[in-house]
MITOR-553305 format. One line per 10 residues: number of its first residue (from 0); for each residue z negated, x negated, y of N, C-alpha, C. Coordinates in steps of 0.001 Angstrom, whole numbers, plus 500000, padded with zeros to 6 digits. Layout:
BEGIN
NUM	Z,X,Y,Z,X,Y,Z,X,Y | ...
END
This chain:
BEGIN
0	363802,581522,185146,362511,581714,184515,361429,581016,185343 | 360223,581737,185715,359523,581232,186556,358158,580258,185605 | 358216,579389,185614,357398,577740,185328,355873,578247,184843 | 354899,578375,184095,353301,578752,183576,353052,576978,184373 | 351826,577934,185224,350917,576616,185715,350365,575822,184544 | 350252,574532,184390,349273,574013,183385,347689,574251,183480 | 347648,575030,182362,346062,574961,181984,345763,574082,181573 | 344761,573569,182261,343644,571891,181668,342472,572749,181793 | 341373,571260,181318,340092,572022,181254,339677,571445,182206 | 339078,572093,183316,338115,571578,184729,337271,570167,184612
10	336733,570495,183414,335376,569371,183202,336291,568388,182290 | 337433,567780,181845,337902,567173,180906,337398,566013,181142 | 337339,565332,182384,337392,563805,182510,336097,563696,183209 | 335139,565051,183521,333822,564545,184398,333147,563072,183832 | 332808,562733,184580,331658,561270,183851,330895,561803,183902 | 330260,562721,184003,328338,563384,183801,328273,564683,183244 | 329017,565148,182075,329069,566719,181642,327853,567023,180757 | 327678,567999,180972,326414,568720,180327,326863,569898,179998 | 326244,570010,178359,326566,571283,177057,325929,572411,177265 | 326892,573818,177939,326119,574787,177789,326368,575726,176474
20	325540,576234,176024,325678,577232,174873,325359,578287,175486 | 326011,579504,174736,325501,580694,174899,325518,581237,173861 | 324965,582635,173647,325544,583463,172469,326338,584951,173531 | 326743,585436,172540,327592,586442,173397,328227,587277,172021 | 327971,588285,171861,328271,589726,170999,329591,589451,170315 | 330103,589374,169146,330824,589682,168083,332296,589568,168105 | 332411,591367,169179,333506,591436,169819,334093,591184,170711 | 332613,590605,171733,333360,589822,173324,333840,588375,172723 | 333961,587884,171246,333748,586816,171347,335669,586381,170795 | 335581,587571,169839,336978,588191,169005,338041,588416,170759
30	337615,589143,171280,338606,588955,172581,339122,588086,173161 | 337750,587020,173322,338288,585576,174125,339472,585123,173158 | 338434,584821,171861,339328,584333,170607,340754,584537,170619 | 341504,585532,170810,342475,586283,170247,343282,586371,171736 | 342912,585992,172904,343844,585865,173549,343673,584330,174384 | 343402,583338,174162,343332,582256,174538,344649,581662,174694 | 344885,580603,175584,346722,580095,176447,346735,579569,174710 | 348748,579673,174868,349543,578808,173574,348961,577618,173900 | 348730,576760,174824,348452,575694,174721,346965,575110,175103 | 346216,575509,174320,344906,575584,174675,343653,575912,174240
40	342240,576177,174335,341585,576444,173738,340841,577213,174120 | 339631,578107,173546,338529,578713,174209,337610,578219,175121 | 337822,576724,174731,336508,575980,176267,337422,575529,177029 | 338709,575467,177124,339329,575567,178581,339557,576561,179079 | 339356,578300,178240,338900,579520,179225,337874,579522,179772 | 336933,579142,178985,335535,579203,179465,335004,578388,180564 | 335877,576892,180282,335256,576221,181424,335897,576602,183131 | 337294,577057,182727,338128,577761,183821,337107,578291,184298 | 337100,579779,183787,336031,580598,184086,334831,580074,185176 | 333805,578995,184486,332471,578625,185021,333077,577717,186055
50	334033,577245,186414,334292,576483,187609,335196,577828,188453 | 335587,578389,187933,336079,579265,188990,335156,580171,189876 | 333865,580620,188585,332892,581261,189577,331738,580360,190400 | 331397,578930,189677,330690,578046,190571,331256,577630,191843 | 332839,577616,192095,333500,577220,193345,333006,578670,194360 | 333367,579809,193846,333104,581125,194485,331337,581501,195066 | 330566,580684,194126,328879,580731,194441,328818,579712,196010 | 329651,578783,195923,329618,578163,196632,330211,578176,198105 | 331092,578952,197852,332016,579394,198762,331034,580543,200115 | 330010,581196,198885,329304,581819,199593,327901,581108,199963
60	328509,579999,199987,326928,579058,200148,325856,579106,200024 | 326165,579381,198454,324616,579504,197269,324436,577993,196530 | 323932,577264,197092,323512,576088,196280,322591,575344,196618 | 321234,575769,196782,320360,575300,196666,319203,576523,196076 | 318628,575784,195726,317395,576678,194348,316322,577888,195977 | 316450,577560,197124,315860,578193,198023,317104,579469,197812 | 318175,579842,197496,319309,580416,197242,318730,582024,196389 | 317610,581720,195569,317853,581972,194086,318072,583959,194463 | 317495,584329,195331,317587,585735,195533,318872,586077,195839 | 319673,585322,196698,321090,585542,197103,321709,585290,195914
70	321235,584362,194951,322786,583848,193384,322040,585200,192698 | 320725,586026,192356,321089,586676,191209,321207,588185,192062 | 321566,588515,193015,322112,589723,193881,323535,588888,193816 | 324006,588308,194047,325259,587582,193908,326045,588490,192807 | 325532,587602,191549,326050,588118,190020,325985,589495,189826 | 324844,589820,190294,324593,591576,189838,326043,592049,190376 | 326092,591872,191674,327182,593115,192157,328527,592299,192375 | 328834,590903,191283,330102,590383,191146,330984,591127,190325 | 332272,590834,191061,333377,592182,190363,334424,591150,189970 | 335217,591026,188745,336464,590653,188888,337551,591107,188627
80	338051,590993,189639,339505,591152,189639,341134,590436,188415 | 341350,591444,187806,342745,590909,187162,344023,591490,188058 | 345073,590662,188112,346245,591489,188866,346525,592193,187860 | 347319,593181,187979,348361,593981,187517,349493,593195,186651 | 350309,592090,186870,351017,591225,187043,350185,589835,187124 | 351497,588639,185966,350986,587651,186108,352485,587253,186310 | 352246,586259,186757,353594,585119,186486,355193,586078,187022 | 355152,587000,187385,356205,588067,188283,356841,589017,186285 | 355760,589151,186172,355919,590268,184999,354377,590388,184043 | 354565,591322,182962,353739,591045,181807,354104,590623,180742
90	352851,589653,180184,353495,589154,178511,353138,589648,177528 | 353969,589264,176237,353425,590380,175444,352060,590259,174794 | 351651,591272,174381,349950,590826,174176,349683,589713,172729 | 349101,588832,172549,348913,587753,171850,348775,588417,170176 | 348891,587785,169105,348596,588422,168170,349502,589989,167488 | 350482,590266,168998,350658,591363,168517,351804,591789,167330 | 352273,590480,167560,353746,589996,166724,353510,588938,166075 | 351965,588487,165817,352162,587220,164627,352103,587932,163282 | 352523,587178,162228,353215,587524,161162,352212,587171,159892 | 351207,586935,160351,349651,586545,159154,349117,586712,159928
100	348269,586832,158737,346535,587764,158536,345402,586606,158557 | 344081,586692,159008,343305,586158,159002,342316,586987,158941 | 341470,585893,157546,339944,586563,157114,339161,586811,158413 | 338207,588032,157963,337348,587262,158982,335848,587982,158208 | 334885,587479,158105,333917,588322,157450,334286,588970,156136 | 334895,587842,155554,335044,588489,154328,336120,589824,153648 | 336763,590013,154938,337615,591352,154483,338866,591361,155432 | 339638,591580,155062,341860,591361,155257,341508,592618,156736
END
């Protein structure tokens, strides 16, 4: 059986973190929700996420505010990629075999 990398959260131990909020639509939010790691939470996807694409801004050596035309042509035409395959197979999809129900808005 091949080993799941440990998911941590990027920013866990920074000494200088700063709170971003967003809002974000209903159902993009029900997606994250509903497939987040067994061992883990939605702000260690999220923060994954924002350090995975701040390393990649950087990579293309966007970091300074003289930048700003190259970071939002950057984002516009950023693509991401999922493999096909994780971990040398697929798992089964989250939720799809749990055995309770959860409210949500008032209705089963």
């Amino acid at each position: 059986m091949i080993e799941k990398p440990t998911f941590t959260d990027p920013y866990k131990d920074d000494p200088n973190p700063v709170r971003l909020q967003s809002y974000i639509n209903r159902t993009d939010y029900d997606i994250i929700r509903s497939i987040h790691p067994d061992k883990g939470t939605i702000q260690i996807v999220v923060n994954t996420f924002w350090s995975k694409l701040i390393t990649t801004i950087k990579t293309h050596g966007i970091n300074q505010l003289a930048d700003k035309q190259r970071f939002e042509q950057f984002i516009n035409n950023f693509t991401l990629t999922i493999p096909v395959k994780i971990s040398g197979g697929t798992e089964p999809r989250r939720g799809a075999t749990r055995g309770t129900t959860r409210k949500t808005n008032g209705k089963l």
